[in-house]
N, C-alpha and C positions, 0 to 999 in steps of 0.2 A: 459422486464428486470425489475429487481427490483431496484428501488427508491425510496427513503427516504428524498429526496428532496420537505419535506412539511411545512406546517407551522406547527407550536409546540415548545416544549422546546427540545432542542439537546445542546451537548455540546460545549462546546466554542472552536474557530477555533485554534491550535496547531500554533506556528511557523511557519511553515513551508505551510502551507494552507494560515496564513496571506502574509507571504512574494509573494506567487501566487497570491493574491489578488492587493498587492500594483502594483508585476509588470503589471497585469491584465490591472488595472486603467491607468496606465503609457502610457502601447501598446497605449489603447486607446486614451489616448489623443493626443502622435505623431502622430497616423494616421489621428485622425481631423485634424489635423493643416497639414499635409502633409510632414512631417518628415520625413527623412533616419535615420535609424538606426544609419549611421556614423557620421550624424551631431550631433545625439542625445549623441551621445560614446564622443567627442571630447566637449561636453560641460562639462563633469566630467573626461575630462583629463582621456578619456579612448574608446574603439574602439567599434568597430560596433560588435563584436562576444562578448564581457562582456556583451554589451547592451540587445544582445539574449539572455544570462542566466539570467542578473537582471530580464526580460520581461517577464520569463519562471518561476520564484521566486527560482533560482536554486544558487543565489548568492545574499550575506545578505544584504543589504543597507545602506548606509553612510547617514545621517542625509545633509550633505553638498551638496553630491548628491543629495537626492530627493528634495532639496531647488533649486539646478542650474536646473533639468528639469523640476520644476514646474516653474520658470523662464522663460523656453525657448518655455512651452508649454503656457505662459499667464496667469496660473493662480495665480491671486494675492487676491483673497478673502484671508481674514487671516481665518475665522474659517472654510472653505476649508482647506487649510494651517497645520491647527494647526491637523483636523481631519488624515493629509496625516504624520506625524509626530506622531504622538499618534500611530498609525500602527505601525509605523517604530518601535517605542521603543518595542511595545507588541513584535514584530517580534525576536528581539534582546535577550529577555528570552530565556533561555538555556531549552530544552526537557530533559525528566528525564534518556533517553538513553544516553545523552551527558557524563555523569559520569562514563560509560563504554565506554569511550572511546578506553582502553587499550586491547579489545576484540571484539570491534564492529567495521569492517572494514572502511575505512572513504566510501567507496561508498555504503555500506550497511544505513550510518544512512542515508541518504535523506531520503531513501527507508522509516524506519524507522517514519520518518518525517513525509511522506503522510500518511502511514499506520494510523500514533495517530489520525491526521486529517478528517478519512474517514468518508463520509458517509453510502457509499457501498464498500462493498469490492468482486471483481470478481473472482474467481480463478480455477485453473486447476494445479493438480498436477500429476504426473507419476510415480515416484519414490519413495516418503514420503506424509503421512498422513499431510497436512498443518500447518504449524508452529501455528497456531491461534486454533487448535483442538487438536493437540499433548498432551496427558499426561506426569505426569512428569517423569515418569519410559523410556517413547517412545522418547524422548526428550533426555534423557540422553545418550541413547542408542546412536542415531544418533548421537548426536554431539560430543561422545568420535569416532567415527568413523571418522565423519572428520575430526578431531581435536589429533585425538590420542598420537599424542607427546607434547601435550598443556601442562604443569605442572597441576596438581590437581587444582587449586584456579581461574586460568584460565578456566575449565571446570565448575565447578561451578557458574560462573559470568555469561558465556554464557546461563547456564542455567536458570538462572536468568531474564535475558533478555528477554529469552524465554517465561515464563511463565507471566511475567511483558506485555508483549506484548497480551496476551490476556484478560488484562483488560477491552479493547475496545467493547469488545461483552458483559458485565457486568455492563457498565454504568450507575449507577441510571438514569441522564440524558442525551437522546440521543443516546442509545446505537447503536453500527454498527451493521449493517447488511451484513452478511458475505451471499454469494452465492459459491458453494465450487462444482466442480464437482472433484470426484478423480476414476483415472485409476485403476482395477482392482488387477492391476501389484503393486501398494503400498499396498494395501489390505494385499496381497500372500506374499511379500517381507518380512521376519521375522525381525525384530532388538529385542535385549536383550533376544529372548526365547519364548516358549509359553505364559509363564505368562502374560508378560508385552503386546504382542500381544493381548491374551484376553481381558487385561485391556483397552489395546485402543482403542479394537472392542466395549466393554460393554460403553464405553465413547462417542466414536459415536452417539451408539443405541439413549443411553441418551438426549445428543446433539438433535437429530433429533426429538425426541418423546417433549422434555422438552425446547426447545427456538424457539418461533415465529421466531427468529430474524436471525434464523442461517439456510437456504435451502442447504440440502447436497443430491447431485446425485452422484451415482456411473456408471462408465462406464467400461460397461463391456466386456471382452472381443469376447461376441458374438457380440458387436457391429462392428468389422473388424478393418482394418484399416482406419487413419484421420488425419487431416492435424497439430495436434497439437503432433505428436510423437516428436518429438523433443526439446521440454522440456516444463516448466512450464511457466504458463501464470497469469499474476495479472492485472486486470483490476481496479483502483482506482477513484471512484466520491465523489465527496466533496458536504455538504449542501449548500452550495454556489452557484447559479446559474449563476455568473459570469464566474465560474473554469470551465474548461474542463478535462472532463477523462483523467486518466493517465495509459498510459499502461507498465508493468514495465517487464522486461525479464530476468530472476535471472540467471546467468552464474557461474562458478566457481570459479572463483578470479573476477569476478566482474558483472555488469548489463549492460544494454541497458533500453532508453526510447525513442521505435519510434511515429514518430511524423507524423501528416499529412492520406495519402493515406497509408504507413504502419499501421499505430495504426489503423486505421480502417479497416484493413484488421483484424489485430489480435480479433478485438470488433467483426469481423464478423465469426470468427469462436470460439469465443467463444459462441455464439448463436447457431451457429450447433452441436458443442459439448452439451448445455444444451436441445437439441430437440432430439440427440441421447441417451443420457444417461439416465438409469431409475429413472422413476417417484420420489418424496420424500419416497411416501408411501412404493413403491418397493424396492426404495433404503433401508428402515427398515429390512422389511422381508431378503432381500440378507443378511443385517449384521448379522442378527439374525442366519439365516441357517450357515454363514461365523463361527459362535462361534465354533461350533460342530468340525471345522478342528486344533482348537486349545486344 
């Protein structure tokens, strides 16, 4: 698998990567000390299932909180202390998706969240060319589709987002690294006309030939069938070696993030999907021959 997880300059940890980090630190120190979840919940005046999302960085942090469980877990060094506190505030910083709010579902920003943060980004898609590769003609297209009764200004913002969103692979420093396998079946699937298909096929190309940073395989349909038809798969690692992969399951009014013995299943066929599907190189030539249908 591809990891970017090295030393070097990379970009500084989002939100949403910090708050996974504080809960991180937290987990860890309840379990040294021998801690239940519920005693842990009941010291900030709050339960053993809040405890698992603060743990999970899935819920923001109270300053009075991280003080009552650094409390409960011993640690009183102040510049300990002070360093668990300096998180919490970075954490507290609004992402630049927060401003679209009014378009960006609230179970989509997490998603969001992890995405700014990544170091690698995993993916499998079926249906659409990956929102992180999408041109802006290809983009539009889709999202007046699902969106089609959105008012004008509405689609717009959305797309907005959209293309804002692929900053991440353009990073002066730290750029992500996206690994992308996409189904033959998004390839064929027209949105907006020849044209804009061409365009996305030539963007591709490009993608592929012109960024180290970006591995695109195509799966094709000689490949049969696999255990990934049923929809799309985002596998998310952070340069943080504290964090753990996040595996995100995009639905239609909303997501999944399984955990455990499931995420590792999904991590494991994402690996068979990238040993089925053709080479980088291959995958060039298919776009290339793919133009000629357009």
């Amino acid at each position: 698998m591809l990891d970017n997880r090295q030393a070097g300059p990379r970009a500084q940890a989002g939100p949403t990567a910090l708050r996974m980090q504080i809960g991180a630190r937290l987990r860890r120190m309840r379990e040294d000390k021998g801690i239940g979840r519920a005693e842990a919940g009941d010291a900030i005046r709050s339960s053993a299932s809040k405890m698992s999302r603060l743990e999970l960085g899935r819920h923001g942090f109270k300053v009075r909180d991280v003080l009552d469980l650094l409390d409960l877990y011993g640690v009183h060094d102040e510049d300990e202390r002070a360093s668990f506190l300096e998180l919490v505030r970075e954490a507290k910083k609004p992402g630049w998706w927060q401003s679209y709010g009014d378009v960006v579902p609230s179970w989509f920003e997490q998603y969001l969240g992890l995405e700014q943060s990544a170091a690698t980004i995993r993916s499998y898609e079926v249906q659409y060319i990956p929102g992180l590769l999408q041109t802006r003609d290809y983009a539009r297209a889709v999202i007046g589709l699902e969106h089609h009764d959105a008012p004008y200004d509405g689609l717009e913002r959305r797309l907005t987002v959209r293309m804002t969103r692929q900053r991440i692979l353009h990073r002066p420093v730290g750029p992500a690294t996206l690994w992308a396998v996409i189904d033959e079946a998004a390839l064929r699937r027209p949105f907006g006309g020849p044209e804009t298909m061409r365009g996305q096929i030539e963007h591709l190309i490009a993608v592929s030939e012109g960024m180290p940073n970006v591995r695109l395989q195509v799966l094709p349909f000689a490949a049969g069938g696999h255990l990934a038809l049923g929809g799309p798969i985002t596998v998310v690692r952070f340069a943080e070696h504290d964090l753990d992969d996040v595996v995100y399951l995009e639905q239609l009014t909303g997501a999944r993030y399984p955990e455990g013995g499931e995420a590792a299943r999904y991590q494991k066929i994402m690996d068979l999907l990238a040993i089925r599907a053709a080479r980088p190189a291959r995958t060039t030539a298919f776009l290339k021959d793919l133009l000629n249908d357009y």
